[in-house]
C-alpha positions in Angstrom: -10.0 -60.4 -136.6 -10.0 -56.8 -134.8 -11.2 -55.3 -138.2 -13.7 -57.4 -138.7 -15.4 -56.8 -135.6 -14.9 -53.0 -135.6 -16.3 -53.0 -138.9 -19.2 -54.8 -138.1 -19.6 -52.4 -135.1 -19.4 -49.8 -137.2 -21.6 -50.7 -139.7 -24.1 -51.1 -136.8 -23.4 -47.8 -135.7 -24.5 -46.4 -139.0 -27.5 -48.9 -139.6 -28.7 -48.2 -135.6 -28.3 -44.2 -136.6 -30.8 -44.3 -139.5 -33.2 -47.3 -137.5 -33.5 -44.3 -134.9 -34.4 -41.9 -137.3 -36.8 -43.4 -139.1 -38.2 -45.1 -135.9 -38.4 -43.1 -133.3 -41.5 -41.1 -133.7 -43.1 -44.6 -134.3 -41.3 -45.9 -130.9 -42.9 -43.0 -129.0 -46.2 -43.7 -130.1 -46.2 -47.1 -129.3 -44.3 -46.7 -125.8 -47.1 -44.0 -125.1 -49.7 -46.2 -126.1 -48.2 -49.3 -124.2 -47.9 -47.0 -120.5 -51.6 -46.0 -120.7 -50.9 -42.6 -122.1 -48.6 -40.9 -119.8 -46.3 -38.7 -121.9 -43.3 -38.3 -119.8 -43.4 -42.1 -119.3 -43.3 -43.1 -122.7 -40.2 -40.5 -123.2 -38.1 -42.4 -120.9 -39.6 -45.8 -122.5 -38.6 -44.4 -125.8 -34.8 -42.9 -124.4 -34.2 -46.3 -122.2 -35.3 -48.8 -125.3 -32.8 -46.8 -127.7 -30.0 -47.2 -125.2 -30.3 -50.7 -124.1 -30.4 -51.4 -127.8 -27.4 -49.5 -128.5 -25.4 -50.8 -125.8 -26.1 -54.9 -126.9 -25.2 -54.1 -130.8 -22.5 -56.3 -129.9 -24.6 -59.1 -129.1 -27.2 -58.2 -131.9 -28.0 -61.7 -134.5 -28.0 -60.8 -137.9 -30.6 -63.6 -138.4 -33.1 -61.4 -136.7 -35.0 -58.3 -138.4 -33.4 -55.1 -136.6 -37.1 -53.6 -135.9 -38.3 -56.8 -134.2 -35.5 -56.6 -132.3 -35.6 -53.4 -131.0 -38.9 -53.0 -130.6 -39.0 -56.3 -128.7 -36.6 -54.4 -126.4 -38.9 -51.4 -126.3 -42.2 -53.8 -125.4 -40.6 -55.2 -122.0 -39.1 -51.7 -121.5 -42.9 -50.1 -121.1 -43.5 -53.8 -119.2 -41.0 -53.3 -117.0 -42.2 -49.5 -116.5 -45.5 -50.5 -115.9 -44.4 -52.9 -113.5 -42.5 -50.3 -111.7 -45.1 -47.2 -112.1 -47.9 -49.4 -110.1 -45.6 -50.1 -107.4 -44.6 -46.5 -106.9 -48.2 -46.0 -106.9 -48.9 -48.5 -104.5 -45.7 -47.2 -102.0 -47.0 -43.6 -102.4 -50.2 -44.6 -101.1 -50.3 -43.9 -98.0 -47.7 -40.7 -98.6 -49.5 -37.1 -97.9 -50.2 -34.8 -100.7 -51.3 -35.9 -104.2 -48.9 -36.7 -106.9 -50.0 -34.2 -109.9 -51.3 -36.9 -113.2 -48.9 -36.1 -115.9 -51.0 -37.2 -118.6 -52.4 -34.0 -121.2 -55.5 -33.1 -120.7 -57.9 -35.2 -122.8 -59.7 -34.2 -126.1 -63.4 -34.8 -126.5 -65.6 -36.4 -123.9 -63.9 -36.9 -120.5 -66.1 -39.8 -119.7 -65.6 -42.1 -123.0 -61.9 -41.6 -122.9 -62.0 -42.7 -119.3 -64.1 -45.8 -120.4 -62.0 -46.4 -123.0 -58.5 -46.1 -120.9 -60.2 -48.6 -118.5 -61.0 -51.1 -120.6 -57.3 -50.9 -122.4 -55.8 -50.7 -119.0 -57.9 -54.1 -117.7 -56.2 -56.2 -120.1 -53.8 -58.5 -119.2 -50.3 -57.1 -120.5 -49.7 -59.8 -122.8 -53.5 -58.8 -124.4 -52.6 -55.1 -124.4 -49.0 -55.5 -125.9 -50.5 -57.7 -129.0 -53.9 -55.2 -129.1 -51.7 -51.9 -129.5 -48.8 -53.7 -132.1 -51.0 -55.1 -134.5 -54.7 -53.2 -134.2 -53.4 -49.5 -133.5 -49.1 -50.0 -134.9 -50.2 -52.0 -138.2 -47.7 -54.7 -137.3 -48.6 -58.0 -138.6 -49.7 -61.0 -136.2 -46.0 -62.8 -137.2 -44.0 -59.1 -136.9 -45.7 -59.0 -132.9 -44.9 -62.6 -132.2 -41.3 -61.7 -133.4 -41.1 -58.7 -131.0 -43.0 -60.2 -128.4 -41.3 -63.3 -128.8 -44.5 -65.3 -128.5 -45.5 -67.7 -130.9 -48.0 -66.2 -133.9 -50.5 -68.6 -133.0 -50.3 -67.0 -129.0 -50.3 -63.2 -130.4 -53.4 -64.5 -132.4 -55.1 -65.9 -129.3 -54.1 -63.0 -127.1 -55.2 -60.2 -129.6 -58.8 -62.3 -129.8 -58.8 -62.1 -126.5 -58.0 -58.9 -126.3 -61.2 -57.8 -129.2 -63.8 -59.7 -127.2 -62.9 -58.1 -123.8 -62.9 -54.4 -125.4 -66.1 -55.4 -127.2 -67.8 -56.2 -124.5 -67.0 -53.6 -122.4 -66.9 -50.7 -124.9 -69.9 -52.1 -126.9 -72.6 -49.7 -125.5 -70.3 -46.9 -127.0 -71.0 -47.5 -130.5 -74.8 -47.7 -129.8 -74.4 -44.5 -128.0 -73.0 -42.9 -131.5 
């Protein structure tokens, strides 16, 4: 029974070694998209995501898609970090000195990106998570309700949601054009 499960481990190893290399520049990008575009945030998104998947391949379903998976680990990772950056902000406050914004600084007009990042950042995080997956990852409305582990018919409603809030705050920017 020990062989079995040490080679099922170890063919996890190998199948979690080549999901990381093919995945990880996509991980980043959504990580960094999902924290508002903060770099340094989404590499510890990105580092956290890969070891809290690595650590459960014991407890990993084979009924489930790896990617869904892990990137459903990944989207409550940048939740959770999120969660977390606004209350630092919030307890540094009323700290003296100003914490330096890690973010690079931003191509093309300062003022439409800052639009832009306020609208994305006004969205409920259930909104954002299904906005970023499927309109700016590509994955389809059933591949974000298996990583979010909402129903397809909730991503659908949320990423709807999520159109007609953008639209109607970012409309003037497409007339502006």
């Amino acid at each position: 029974m020990r062989e079995q499960e040490g080679g099922r481990r170890a063919e996890l190893d190998r199948r979690f070694a080549l999901f990381f290399e093919e995945h990880r520049d996509r991980a980043h990008r959504l990580a960094w998209r999902l924290c508002g575009g903060y770099e340094a945030d989404a590499e510890d998104i990105v580092q956290e995501a890969f070891l809290r998947a690595y650590r459960a391949l014991d407890r990993y379903d084979e009924r489930n898609r790896f990617s869904a998976w892990f990137y459903r680990i990944l989207v409550r990772q940048a939740a959770n970090h999120r969660r977390w950056r606004g209350l630092r902000r919030r307890w540094n406050a009323d700290a003296p000195g100003e914490i330096a914004d890690p973010r690079p600084a931003p191509q093309g007009d300062p003022a439409i990106r800052a639009q832009i990042r306020a609208a994305l950042d006004g969205l409920t995080r259930s909104q954002r998570e299904c906005f970023v997956l499927v309109q700016l990852e590509g994955f389809s409305a059933r591949e974000a309700a298996a990583i979010t582990g909402k129903a397809e018919g909730t991503v659908k409603s949320h990423l709807q949601r999520a159109r007609n809030t953008l639209r109607s705050q970012l409309g003037g920017l497409a007339e502006n054009a």
